[in-house]
matplotlib code that plots the C-alpha trace (Angstrom):
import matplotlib.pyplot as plt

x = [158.2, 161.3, 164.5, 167.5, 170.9, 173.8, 171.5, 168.9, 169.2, 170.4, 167.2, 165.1, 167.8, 167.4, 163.4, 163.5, 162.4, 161.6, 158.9, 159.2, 159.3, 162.6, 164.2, 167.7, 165.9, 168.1, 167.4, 166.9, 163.4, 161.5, 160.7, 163.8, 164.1, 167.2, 168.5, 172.8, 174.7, 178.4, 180.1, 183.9, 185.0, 184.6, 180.9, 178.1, 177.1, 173.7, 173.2, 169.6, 168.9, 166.0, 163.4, 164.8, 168.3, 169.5, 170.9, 171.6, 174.6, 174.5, 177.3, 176.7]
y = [89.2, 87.4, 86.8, 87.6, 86.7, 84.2, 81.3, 81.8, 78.8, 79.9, 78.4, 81.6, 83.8, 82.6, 83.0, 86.7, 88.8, 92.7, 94.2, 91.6, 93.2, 91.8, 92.4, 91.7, 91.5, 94.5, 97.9, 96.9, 96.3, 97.1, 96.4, 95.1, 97.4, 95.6, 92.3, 91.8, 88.2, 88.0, 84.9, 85.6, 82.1, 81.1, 82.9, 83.7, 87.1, 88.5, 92.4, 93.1, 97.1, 98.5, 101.1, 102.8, 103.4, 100.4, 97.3, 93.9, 92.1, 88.2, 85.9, 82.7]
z = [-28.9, -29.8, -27.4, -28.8, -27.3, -27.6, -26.0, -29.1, -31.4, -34.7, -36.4, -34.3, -35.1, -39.0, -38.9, -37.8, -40.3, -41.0, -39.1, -35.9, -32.2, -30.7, -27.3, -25.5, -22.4, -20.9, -22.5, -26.6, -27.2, -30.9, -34.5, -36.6, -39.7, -41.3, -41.0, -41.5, -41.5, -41.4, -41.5, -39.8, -40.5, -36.5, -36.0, -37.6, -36.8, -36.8, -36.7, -36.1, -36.8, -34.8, -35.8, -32.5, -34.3, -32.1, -32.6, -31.6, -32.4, -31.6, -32.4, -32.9]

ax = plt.figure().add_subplot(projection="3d")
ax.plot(x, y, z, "-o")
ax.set_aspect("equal")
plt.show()
């Protein structure tokens, strides 16, 4: 299971891939099912979209 918050190096964040169980350590926790990157100019922002309908938003 893979950690994901705004401590995860962005070369983890950048391995993740479809089908990998993922958790935010508080109440997110399951398979990814999508995958978005935004770049805002300041962050890089990684959208991670779980089977569960949740998702996990890390800027980094």
């Amino acid at each position: 299971m893979i950690r994901l918050n705004n401590e995860t190096p962005g070369e983890v964040l950048q391995d993740v891939k479809v089908g990998d169980m993922v958790t935010d350590t508080f109440s997110k926790t399951g398979l990814v099912e999508t995958i978005e990157v935004n770049d805002d100019g300041l962050y890089r922002i990684y959208e991670f979209h779980l089977v569960t309908g949740r998702t996990i938003t890390v800027k980094k």
